[in-house]
N, C-alpha and C positions, 0 to 999 in steps of 0.2 A: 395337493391337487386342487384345482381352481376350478368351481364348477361354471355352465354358463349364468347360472345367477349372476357370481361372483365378477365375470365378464361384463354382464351387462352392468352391473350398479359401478363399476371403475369407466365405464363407456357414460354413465349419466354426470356421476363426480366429474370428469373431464368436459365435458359439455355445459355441465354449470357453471364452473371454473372460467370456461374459455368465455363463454359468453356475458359474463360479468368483469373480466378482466378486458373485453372487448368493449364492451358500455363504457367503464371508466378511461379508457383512453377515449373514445368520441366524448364524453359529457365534459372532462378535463382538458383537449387540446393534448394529452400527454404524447401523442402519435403512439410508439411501442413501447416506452419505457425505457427501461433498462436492455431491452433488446436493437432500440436504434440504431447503433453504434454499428453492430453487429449485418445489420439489414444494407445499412447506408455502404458500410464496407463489403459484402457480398455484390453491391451494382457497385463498386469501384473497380472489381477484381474483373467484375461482369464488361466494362467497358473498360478494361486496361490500365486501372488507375493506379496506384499510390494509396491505400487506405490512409495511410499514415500522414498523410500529406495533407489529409483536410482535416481545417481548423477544430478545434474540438466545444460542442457547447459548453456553457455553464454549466457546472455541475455532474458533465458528461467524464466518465475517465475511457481510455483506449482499450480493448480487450486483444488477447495475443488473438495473431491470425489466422488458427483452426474457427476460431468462433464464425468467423468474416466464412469461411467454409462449411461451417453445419447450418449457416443460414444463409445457404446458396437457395434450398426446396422456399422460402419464404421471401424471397429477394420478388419475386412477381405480383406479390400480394399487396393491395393498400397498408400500411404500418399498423394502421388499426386490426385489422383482418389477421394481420400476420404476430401480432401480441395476444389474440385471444388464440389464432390457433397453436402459438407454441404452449400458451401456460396451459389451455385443456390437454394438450400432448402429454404433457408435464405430469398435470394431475393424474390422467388414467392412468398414466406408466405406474406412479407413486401409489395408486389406488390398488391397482393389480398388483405390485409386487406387496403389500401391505398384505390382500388377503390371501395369496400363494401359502403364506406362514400361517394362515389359519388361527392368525393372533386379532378378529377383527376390530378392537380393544384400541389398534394404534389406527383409526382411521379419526383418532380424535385430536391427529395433528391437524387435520381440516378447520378444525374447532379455532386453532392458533394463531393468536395476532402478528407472530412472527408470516404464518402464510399468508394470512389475509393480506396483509402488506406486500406480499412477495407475488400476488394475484395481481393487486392495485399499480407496481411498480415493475411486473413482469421480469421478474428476477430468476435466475438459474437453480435458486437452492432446492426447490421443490424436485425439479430434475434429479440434483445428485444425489439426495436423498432419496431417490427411487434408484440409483444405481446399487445403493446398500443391500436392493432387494434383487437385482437385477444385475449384477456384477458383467453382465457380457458387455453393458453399454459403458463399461470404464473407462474407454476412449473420449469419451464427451466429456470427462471434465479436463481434457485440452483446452477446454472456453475458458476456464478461471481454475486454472492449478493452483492460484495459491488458496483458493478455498475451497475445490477438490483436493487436497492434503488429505485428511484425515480419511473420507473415503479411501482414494488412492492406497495412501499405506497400511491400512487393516486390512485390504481388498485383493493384495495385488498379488500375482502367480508368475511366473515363466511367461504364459498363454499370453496372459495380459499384457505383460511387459511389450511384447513384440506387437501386439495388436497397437498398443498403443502408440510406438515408433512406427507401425506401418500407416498409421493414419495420421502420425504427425510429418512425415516425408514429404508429401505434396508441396505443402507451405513453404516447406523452404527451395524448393522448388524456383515456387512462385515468388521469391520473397526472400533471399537469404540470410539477409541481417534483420530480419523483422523484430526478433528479441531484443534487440537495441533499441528499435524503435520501439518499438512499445512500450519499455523501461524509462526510456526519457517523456514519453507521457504521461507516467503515473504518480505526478508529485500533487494534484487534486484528490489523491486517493485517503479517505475520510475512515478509513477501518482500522482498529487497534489491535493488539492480543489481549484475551480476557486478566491473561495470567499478570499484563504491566499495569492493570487497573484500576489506580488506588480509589479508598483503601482496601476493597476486599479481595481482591484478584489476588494478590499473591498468597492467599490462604489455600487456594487449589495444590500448593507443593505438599500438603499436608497426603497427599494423594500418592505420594510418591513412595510410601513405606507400601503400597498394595498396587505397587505397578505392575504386576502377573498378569491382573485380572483387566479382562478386553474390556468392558467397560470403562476402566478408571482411566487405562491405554487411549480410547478413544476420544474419552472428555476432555486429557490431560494434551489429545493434538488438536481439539478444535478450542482449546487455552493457551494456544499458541500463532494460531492463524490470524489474520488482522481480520476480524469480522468486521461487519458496518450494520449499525441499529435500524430496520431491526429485525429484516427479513434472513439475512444469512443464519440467523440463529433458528433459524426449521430444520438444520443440521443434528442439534440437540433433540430431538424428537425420537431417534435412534436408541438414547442410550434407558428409557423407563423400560422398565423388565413386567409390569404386570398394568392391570388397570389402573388401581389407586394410584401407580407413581404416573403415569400418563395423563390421569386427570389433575394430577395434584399439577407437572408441570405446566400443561394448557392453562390451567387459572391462572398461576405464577405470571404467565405472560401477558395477561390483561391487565393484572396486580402493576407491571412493569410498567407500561402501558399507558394506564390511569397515571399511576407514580408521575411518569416525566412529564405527562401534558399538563398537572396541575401544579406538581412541583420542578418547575422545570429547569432552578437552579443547580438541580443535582441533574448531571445527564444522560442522554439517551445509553451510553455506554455502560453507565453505572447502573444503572436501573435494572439494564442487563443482565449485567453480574453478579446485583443483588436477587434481584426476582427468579434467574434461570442457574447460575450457576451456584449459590448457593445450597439452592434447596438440595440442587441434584449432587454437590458437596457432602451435607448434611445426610443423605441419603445411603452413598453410598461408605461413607465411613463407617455409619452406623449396621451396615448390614453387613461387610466386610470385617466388622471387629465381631461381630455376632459369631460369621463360620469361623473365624480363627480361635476364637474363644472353644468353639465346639469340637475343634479336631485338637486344641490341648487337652480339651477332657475327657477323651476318649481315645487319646492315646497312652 
């Protein structure tokens, strides 16, 4: 039960959010970030266009074209305007479905450089990560399935399945080879899986002797998705079970952090893998060999 406290302080998170991810794109030039693409494609669809058709910037990749339609409500807005109110959206969604669980312990992925970044670059991950709490809005990660996966598949029902085809119909609609297009744009695409990440990524199979448990399930699909350093990794925010492992991963991520900006010969990916997937490795083998240990001794 979410009281109005609990309403109000996800209504402030969200507004903090939006209006510091709003500052950093006016102080930077950045216009929306990572939502651009998305915004630019919404007024192509709006005036008849071809999203696919316009050039793409530096550093810009293409997103499939539900995206270009859930940011049809922000196509009217300055880019600026339209980047702080998506990621405050973002926040409060991720803020309320956080303390619905009454766990308010995980509001310390706020804390996380993985977000902060995702604040600064107005990224999606904060969103899907509030779908984990909020499974009605699984349709949204249409935007970026290949890093809606892991949500997606821990998440999904009957309900959902068809929600989700009824909300990806239009597009093609509008658009029927759009999945083409959009594949032939994504060779700019900068994300890995954790699990090809030498050297320690392929240590996560060790995970695979306690594949039952939804946690290890979970880590072991977002150890497979091509993340990109270093905002998609607020994915991993899901899997800490108490406080200690929540604070322990939030530091990890500044650890990561600090790690590539001064040693930057070892990279963004790796820093990753060492700082976040590690520990949460380390974590859960050790608490998983724990109850196995406990149900041979007592049976």
């Amino acid at each position: 039960m979410v009281s109005k406290r609990h309403l109000l302080l996800a209504l402030v998170i969200g507004v903090l959010a939006g209006s510091i991810s709003w500052l950093y794109q006016v102080s930077f030039g950045r216009q929306a970030g990572d939502l651009t693409w998305s915004i630019a494609a919404a007024r192509d669809l709006l005036a008849g266009r071809n999203p696919y058709a316009r050039p793409l910037a530096q550093g810009m990749v293409a997103y499939p074209l539900p995206a270009a339609l859930f940011a049809l409500p922000f196509s009217w807005m300055p880019n600026e305007v339209a980047a702080g109110t998506f990621i405050g959206l973002s926040s409060a969604l991720l803020a309320w479905g956080i303390l619905k669980t009454n766990e308010p312990w995980r509001l310390l992925v706020f804390a996380s450089f993985p977000y902060i970044q995702a604040v600064q670059v107005v990224n999606w991950s904060p969103l899907f990560l509030a779908i984990w709490y909020i499974p009605a809005l699984l349709p949204l990660t249409l935007a970026k399935p290949h890093i809606g996966l892991p949500i997606v598949l821990m998440r999904l029902t009957k309900h959902r399945v068809l929600s989700c085809i009824l909300v990806a119909l239009p597009s093609f609609f509008i658009l029927w080879n759009w999945p083409i297009q959009w594949l032939s744009q994504l060779g700019g695409y900068a994300g890995r899986p954790a699990l090809l990440i030498l050297p320690f990524g392929p240590l996560l199979l060790l995970l695979l002797f306690y594949w039952r448990s939804e946690r290890v399930q979970y880590l072991l699909l977002c150890a497979v998705v091509p993340f990109r350093p270093f905002y998609d990794y607020v994915l991993l925010w899901r899997i800490p079970d108490n406080r200690q492992e929540m604070l322990l991963l939030t530091v990890c991520s500044w650890l990561g952090y600090f790690g590539w900006y001064y040693f930057s010969q070892f990279g963004a990916l790796q820093w990753m893998v060492l700082t976040l997937y590690m520990p949460l490795l380390l974590l859960l083998l050790q608490q998983l060999y724990k109850s196995e240990k406990k149900l041979v001794l007592s049976s």
